[in-house]
Backbone atoms as SQL, in Angstrom:
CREATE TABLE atoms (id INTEGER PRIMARY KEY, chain TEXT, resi INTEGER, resn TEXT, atom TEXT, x REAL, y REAL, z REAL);
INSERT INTO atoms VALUES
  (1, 'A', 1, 'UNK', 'N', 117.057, 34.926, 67.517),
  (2, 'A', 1, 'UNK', 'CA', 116.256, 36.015, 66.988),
  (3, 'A', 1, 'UNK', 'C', 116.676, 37.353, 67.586),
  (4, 'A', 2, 'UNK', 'N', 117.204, 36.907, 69.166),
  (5, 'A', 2, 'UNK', 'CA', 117.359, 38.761, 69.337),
  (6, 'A', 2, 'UNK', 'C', 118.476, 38.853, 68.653),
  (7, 'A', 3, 'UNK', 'N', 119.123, 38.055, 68.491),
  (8, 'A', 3, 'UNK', 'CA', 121.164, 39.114, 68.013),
  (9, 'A', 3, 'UNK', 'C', 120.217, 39.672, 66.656),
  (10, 'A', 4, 'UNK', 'N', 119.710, 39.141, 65.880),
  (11, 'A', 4, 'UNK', 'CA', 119.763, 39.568, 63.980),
  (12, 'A', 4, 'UNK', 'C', 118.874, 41.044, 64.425),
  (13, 'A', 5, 'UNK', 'N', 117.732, 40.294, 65.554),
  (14, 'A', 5, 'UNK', 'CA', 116.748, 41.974, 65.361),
  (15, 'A', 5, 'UNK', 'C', 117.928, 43.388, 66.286),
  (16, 'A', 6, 'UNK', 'N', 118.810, 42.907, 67.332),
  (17, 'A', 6, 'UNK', 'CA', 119.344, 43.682, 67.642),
  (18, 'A', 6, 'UNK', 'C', 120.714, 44.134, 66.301),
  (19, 'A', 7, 'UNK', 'N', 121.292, 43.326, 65.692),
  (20, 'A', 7, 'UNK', 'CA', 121.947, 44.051, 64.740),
  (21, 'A', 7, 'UNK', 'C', 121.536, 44.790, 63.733),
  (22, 'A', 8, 'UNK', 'N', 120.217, 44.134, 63.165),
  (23, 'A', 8, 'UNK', 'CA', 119.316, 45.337, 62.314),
  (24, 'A', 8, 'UNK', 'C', 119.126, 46.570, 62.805),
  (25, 'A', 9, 'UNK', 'N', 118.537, 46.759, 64.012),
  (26, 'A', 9, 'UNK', 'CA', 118.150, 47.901, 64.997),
  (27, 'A', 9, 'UNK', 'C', 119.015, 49.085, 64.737),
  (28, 'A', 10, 'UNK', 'N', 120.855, 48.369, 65.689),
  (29, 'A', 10, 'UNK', 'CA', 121.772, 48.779, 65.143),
  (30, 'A', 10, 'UNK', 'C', 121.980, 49.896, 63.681),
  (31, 'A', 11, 'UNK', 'N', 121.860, 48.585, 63.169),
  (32, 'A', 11, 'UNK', 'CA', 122.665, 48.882, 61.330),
  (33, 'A', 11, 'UNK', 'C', 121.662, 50.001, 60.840),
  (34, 'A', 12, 'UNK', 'N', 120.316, 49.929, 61.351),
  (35, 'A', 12, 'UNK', 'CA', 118.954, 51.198, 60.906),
  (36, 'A', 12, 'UNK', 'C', 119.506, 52.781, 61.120),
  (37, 'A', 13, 'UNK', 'N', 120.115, 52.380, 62.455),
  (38, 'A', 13, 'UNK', 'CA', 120.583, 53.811, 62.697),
  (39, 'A', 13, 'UNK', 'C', 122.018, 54.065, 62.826),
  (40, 'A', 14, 'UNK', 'N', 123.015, 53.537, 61.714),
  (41, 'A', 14, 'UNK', 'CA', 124.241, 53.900, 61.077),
  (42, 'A', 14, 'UNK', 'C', 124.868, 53.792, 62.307),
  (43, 'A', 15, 'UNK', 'N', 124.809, 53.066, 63.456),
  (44, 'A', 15, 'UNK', 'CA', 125.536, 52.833, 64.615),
  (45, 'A', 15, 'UNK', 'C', 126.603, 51.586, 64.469),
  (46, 'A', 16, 'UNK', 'N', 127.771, 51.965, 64.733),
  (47, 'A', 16, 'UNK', 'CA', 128.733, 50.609, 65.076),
  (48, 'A', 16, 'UNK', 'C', 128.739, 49.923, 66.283),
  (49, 'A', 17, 'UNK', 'N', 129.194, 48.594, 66.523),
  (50, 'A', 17, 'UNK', 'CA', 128.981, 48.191, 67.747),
  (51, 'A', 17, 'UNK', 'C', 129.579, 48.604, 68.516),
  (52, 'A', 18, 'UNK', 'N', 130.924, 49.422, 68.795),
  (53, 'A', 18, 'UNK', 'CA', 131.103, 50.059, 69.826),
  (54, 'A', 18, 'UNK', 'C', 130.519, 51.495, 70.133),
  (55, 'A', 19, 'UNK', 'N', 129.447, 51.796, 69.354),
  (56, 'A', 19, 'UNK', 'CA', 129.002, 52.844, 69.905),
  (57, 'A', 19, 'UNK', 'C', 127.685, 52.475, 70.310),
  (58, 'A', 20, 'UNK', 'N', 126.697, 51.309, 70.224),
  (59, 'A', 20, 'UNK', 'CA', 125.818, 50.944, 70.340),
  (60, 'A', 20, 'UNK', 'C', 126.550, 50.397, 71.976),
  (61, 'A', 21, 'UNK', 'N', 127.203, 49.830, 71.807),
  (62, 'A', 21, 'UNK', 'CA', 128.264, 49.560, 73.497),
  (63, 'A', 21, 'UNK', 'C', 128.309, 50.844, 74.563),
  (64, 'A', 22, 'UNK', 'N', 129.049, 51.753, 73.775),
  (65, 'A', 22, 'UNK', 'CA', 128.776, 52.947, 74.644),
  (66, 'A', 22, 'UNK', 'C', 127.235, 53.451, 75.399),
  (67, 'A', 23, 'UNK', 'N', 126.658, 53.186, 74.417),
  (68, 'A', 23, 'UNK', 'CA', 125.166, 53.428, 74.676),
  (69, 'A', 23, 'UNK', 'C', 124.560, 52.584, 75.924),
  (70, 'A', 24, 'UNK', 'N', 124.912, 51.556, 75.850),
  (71, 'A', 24, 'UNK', 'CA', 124.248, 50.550, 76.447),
  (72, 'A', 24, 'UNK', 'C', 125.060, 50.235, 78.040),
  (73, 'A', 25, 'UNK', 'N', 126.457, 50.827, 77.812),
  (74, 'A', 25, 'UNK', 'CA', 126.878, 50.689, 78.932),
  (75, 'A', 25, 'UNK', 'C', 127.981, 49.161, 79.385),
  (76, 'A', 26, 'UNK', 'N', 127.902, 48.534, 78.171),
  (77, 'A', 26, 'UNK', 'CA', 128.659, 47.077, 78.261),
  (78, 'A', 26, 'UNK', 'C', 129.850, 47.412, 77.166),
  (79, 'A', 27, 'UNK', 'N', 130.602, 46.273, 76.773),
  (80, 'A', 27, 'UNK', 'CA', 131.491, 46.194, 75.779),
  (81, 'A', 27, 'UNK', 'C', 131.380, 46.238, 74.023),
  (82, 'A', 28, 'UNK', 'N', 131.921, 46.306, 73.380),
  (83, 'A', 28, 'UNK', 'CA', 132.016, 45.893, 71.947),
  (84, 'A', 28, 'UNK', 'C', 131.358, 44.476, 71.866),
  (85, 'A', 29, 'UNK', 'N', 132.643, 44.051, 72.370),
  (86, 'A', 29, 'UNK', 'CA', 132.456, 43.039, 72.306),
  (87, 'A', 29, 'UNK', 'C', 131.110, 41.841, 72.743),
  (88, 'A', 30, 'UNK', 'N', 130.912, 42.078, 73.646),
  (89, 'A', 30, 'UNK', 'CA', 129.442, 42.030, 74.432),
  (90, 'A', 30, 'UNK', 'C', 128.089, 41.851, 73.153),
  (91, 'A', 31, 'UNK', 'N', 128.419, 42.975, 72.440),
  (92, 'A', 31, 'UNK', 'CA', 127.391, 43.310, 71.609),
  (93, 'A', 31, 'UNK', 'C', 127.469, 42.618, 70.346),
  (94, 'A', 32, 'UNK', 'N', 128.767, 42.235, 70.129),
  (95, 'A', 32, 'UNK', 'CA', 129.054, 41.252, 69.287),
  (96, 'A', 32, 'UNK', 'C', 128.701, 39.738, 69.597),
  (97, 'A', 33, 'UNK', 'N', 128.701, 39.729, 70.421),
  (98, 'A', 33, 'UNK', 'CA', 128.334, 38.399, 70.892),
  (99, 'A', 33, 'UNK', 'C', 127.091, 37.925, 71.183),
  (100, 'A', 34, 'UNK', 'N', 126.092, 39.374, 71.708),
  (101, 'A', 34, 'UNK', 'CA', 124.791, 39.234, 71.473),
  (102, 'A', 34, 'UNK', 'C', 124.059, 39.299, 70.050),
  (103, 'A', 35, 'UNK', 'N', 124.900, 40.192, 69.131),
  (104, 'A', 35, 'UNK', 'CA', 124.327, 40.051, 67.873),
  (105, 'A', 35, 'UNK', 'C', 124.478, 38.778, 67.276),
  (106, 'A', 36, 'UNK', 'N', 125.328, 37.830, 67.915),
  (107, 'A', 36, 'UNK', 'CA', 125.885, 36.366, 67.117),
  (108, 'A', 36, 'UNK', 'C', 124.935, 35.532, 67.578),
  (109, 'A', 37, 'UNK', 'N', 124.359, 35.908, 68.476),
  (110, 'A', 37, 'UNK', 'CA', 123.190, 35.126, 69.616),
  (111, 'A', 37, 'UNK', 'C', 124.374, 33.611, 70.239),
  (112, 'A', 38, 'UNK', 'N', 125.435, 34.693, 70.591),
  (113, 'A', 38, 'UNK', 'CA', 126.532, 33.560, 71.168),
  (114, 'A', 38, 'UNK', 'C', 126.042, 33.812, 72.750),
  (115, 'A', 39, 'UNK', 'N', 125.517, 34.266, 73.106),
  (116, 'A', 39, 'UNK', 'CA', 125.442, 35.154, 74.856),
  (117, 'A', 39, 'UNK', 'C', 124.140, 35.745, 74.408),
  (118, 'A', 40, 'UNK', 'N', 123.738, 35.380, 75.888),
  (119, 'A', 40, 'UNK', 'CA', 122.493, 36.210, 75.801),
  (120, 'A', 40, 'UNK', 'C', 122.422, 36.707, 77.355),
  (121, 'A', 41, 'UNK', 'N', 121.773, 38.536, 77.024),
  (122, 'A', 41, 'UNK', 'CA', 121.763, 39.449, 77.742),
  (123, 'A', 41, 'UNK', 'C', 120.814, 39.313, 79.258),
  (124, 'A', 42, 'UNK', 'N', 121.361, 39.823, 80.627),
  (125, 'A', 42, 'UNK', 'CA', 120.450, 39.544, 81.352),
  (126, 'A', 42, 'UNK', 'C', 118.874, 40.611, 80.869),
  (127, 'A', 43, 'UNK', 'N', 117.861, 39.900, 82.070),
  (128, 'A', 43, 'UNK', 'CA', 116.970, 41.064, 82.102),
  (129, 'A', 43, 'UNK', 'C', 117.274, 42.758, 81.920),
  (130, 'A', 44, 'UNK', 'N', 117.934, 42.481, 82.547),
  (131, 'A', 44, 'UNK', 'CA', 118.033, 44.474, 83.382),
  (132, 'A', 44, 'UNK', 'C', 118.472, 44.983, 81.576),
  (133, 'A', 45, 'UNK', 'N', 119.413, 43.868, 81.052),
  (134, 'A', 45, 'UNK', 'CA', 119.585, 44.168, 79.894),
  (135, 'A', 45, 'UNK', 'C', 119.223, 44.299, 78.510),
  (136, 'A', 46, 'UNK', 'N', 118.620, 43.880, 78.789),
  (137, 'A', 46, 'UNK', 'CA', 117.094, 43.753, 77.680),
  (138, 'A', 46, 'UNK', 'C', 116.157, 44.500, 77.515),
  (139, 'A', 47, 'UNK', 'N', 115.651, 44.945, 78.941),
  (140, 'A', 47, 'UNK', 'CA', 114.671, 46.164, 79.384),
  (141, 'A', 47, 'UNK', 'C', 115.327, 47.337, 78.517),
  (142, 'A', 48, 'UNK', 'N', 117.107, 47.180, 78.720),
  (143, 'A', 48, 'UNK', 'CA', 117.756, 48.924, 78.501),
  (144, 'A', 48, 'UNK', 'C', 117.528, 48.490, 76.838),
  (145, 'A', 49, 'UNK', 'N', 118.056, 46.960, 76.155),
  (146, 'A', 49, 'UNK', 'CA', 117.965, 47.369, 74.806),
  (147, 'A', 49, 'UNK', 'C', 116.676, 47.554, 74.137),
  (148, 'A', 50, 'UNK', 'N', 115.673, 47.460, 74.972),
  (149, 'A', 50, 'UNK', 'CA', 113.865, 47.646, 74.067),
  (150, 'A', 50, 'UNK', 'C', 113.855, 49.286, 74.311),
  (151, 'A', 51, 'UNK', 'N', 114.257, 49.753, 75.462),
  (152, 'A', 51, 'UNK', 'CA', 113.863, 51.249, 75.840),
  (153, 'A', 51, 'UNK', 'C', 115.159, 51.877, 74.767),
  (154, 'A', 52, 'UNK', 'N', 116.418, 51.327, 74.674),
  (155, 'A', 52, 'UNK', 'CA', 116.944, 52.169, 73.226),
  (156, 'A', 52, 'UNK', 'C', 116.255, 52.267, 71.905),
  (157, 'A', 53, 'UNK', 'N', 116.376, 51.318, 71.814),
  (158, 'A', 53, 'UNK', 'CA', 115.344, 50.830, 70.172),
  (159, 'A', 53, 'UNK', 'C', 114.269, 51.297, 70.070),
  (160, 'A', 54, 'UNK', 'N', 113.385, 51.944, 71.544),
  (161, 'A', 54, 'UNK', 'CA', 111.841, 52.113, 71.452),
  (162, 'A', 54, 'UNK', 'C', 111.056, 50.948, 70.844),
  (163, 'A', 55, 'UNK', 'N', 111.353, 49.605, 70.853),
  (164, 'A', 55, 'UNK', 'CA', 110.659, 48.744, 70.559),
  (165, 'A', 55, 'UNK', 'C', 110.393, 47.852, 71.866),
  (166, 'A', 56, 'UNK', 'N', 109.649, 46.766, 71.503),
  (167, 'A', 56, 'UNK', 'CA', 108.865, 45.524, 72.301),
  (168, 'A', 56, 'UNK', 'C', 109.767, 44.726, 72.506),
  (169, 'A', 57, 'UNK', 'N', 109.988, 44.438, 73.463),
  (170, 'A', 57, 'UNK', 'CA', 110.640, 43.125, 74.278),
  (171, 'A', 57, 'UNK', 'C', 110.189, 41.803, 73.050),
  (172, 'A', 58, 'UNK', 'N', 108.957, 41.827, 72.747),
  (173, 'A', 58, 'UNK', 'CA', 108.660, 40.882, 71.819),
  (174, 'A', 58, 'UNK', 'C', 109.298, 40.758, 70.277),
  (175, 'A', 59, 'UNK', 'N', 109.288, 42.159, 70.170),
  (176, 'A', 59, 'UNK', 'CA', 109.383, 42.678, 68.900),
  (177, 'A', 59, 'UNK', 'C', 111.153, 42.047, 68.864),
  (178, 'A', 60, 'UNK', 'N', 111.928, 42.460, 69.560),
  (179, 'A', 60, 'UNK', 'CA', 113.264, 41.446, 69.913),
  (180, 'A', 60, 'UNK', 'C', 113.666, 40.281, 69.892),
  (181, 'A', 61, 'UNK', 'N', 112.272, 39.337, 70.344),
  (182, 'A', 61, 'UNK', 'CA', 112.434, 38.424, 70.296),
  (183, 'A', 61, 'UNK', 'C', 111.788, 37.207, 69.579),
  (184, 'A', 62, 'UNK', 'N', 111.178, 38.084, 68.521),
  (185, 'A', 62, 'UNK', 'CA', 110.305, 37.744, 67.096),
  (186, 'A', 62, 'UNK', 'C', 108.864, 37.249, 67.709),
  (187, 'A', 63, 'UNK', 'N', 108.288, 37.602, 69.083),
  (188, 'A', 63, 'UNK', 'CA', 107.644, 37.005, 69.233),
  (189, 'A', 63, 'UNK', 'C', 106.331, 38.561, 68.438),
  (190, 'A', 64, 'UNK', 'N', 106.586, 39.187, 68.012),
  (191, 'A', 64, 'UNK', 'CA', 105.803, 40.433, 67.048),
  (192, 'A', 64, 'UNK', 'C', 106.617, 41.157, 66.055),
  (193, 'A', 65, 'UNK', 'N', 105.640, 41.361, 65.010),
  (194, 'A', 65, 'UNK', 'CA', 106.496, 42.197, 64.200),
  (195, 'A', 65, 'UNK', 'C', 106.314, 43.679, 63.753),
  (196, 'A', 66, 'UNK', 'N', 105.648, 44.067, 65.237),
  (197, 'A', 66, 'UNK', 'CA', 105.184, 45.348, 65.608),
  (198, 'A', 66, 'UNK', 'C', 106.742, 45.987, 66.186),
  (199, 'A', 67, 'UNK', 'N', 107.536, 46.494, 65.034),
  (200, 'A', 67, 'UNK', 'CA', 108.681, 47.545, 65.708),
  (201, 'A', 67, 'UNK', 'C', 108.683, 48.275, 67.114),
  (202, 'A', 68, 'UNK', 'N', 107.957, 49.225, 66.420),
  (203, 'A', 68, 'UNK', 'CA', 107.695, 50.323, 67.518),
  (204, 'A', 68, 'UNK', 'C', 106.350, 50.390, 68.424),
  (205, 'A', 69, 'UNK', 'N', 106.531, 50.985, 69.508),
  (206, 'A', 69, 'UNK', 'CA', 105.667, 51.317, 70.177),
  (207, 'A', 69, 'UNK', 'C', 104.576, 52.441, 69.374),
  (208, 'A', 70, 'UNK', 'N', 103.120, 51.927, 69.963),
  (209, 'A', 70, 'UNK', 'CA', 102.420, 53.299, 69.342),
  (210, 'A', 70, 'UNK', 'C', 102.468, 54.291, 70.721),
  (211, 'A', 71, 'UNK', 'N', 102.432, 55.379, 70.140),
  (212, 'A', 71, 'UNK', 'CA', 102.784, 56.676, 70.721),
  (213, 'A', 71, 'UNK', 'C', 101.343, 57.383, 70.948),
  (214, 'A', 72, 'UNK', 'N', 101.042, 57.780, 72.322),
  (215, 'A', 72, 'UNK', 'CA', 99.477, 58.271, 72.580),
  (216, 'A', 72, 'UNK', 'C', 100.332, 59.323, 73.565),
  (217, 'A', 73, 'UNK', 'N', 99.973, 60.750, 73.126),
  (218, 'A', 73, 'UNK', 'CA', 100.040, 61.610, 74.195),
  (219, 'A', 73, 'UNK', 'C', 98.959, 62.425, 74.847),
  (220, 'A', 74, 'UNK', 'N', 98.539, 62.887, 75.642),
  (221, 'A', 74, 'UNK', 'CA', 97.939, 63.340, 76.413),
  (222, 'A', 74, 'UNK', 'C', 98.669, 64.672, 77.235),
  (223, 'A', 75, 'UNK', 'N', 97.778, 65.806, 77.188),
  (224, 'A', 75, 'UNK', 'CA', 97.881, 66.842, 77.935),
  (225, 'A', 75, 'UNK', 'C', 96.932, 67.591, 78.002),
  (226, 'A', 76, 'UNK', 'N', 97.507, 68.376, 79.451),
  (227, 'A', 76, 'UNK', 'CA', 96.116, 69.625, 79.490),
  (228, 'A', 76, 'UNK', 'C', 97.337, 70.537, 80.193),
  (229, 'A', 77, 'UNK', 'N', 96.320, 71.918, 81.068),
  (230, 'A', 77, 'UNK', 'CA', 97.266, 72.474, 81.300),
  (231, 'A', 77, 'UNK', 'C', 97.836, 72.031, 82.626),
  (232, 'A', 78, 'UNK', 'N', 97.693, 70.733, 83.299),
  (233, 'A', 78, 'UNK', 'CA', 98.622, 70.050, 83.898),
  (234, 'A', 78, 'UNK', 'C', 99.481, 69.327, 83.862),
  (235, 'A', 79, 'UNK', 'N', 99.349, 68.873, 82.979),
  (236, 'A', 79, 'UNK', 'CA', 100.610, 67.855, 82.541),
  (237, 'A', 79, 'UNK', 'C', 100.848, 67.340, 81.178),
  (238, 'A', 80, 'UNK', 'N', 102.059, 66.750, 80.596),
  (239, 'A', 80, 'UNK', 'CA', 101.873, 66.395, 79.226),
  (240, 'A', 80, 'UNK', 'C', 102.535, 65.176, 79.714),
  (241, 'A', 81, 'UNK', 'N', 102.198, 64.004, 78.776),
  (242, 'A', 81, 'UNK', 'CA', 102.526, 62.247, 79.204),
  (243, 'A', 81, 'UNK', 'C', 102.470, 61.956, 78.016),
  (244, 'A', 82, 'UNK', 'N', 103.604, 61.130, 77.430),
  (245, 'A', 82, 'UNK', 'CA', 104.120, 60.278, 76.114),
  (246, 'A', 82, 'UNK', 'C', 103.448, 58.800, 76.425),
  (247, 'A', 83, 'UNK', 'N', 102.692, 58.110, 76.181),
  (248, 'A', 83, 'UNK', 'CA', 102.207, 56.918, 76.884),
  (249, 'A', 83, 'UNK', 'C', 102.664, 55.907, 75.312),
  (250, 'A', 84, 'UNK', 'N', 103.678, 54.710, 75.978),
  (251, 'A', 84, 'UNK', 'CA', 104.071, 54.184, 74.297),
  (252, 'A', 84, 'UNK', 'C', 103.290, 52.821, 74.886),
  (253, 'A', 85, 'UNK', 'N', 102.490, 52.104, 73.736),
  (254, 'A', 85, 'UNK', 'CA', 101.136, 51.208, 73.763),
  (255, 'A', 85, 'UNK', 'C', 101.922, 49.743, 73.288),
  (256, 'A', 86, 'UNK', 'N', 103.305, 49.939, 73.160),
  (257, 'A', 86, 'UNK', 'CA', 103.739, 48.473, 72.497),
  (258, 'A', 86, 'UNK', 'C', 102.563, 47.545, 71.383),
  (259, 'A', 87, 'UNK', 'N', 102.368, 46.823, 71.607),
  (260, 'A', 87, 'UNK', 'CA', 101.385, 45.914, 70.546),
  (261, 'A', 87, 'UNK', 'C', 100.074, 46.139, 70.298),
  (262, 'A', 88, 'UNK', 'N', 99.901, 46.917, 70.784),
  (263, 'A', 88, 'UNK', 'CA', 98.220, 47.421, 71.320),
  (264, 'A', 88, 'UNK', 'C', 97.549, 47.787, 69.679),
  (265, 'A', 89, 'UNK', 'N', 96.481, 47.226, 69.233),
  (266, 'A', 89, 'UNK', 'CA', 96.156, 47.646, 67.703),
  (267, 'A', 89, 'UNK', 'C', 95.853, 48.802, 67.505),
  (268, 'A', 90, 'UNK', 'N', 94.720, 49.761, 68.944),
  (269, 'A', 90, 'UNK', 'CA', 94.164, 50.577, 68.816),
  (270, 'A', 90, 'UNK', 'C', 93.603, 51.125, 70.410),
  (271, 'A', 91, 'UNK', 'N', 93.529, 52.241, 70.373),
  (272, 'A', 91, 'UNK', 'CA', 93.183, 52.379, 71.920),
  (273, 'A', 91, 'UNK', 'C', 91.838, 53.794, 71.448),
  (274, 'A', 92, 'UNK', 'N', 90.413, 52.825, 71.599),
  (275, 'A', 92, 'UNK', 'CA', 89.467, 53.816, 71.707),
  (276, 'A', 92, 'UNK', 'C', 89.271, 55.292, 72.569),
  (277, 'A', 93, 'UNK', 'N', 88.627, 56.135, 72.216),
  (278, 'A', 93, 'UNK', 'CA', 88.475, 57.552, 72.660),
  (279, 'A', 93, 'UNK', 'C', 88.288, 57.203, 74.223),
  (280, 'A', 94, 'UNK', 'N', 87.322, 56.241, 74.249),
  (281, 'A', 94, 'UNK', 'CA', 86.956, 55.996, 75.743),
  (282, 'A', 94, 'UNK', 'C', 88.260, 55.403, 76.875),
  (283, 'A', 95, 'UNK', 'N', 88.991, 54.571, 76.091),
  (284, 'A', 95, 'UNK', 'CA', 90.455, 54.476, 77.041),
  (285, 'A', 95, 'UNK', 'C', 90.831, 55.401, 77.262),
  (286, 'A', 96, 'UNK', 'N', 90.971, 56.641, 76.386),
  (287, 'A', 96, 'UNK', 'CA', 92.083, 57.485, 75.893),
  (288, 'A', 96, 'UNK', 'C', 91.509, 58.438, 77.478),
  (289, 'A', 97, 'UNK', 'N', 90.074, 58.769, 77.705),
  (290, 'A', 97, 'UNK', 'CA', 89.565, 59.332, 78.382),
  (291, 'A', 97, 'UNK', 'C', 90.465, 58.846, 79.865),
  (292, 'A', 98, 'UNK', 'N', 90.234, 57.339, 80.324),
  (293, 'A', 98, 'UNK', 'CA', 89.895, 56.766, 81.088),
  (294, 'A', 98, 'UNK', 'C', 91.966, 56.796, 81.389),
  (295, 'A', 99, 'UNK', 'N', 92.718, 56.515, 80.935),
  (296, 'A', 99, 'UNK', 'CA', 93.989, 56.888, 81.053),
  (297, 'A', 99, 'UNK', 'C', 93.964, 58.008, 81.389),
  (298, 'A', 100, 'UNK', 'N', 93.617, 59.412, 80.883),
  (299, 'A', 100, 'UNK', 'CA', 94.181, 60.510, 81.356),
  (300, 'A', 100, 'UNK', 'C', 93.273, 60.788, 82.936),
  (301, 'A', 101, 'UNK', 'N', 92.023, 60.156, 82.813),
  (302, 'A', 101, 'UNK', 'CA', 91.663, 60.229, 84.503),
  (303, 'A', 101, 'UNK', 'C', 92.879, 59.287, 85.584),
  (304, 'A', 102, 'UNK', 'N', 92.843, 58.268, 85.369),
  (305, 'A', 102, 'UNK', 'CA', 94.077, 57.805, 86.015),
  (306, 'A', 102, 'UNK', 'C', 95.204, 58.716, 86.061),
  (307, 'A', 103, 'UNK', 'N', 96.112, 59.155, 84.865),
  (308, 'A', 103, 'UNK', 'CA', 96.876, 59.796, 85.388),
  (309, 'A', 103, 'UNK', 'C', 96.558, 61.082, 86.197),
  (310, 'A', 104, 'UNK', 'N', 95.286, 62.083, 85.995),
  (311, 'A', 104, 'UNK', 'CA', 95.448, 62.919, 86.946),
  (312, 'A', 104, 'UNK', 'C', 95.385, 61.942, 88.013),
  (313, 'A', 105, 'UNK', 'N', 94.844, 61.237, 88.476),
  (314, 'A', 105, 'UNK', 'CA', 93.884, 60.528, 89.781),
  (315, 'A', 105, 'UNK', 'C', 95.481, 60.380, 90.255),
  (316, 'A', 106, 'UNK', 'N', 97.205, 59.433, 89.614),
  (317, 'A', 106, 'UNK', 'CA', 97.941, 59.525, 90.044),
  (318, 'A', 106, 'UNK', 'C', 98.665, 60.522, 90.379),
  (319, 'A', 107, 'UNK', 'N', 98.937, 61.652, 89.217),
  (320, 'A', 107, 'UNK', 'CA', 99.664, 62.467, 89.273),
  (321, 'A', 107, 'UNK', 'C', 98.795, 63.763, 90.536),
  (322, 'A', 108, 'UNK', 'N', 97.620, 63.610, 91.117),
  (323, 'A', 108, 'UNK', 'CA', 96.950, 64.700, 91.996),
  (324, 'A', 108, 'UNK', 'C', 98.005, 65.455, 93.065),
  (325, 'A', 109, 'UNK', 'N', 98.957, 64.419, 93.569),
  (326, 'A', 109, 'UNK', 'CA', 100.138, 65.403, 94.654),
  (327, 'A', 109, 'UNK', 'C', 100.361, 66.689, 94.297),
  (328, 'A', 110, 'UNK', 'N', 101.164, 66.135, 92.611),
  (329, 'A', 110, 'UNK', 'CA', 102.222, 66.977, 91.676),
  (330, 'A', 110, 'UNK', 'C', 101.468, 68.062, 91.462),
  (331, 'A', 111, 'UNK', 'N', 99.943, 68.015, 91.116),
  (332, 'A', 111, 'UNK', 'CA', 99.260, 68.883, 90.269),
  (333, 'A', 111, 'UNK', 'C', 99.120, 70.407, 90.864),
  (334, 'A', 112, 'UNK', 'N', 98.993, 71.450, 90.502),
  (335, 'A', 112, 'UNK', 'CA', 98.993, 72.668, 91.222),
  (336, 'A', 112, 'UNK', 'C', 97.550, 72.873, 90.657),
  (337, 'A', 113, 'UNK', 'N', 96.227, 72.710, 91.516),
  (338, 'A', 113, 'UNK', 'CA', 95.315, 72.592, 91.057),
  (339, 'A', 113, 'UNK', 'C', 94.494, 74.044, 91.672);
């Protein structure tokens, strides 16, 4: 399942496999071989092909057929944060709240308050 969803991924965005290689930091060939599901990629490598694709580790590995991440941003005039929700159906007002207290609560060092 990952080679076909990683060659679709690919083929979506008019990429050849050696430039999807370049990207990724391995070979042509490599990528050929993962798209054949002849070889399969370590961790570290997998992580990099979900964070190219902006999709789910799952979504790779048919275990969802949720593509993309949902996209929740948050800002004020301290900070702005892209927060991507992977499978998540829906994230109520009250999370939405309760995330951006966490992140100030983390980000408090950074903040010029």
């Amino acid at each position: 399942m990952l080679g076909s969803r990683m060659k679709s991924l690919r083929e979506e965005l008019g990429m050849t496999q050696e430039e999807l290689a370049e990207k990724l930091s391995i070979s042509a060939s490599a990528v050929g071989m993962y798209e054949k599901d002849l070889r399969n990629p370590n961790h570290e490598l997998i992580l990099k092909i979900a964070d190219f694709f902006h999709c789910s580790i799952d979504y790779l590995f048919g275990r969802s057929e949720e593509k993309n991440f949902k996209k929740i941003t948050f800002h004020s005039d301290e900070f702005y944060i892209d927060l991507y929700m992977g499978d998540c159906k829906r994230v109520t007002e009250e999370q939405k709240r309760k995330i951006q207290s966490y992140a100030k609560f983390v980000l408090k060092d950074n903040l010029k308050w």
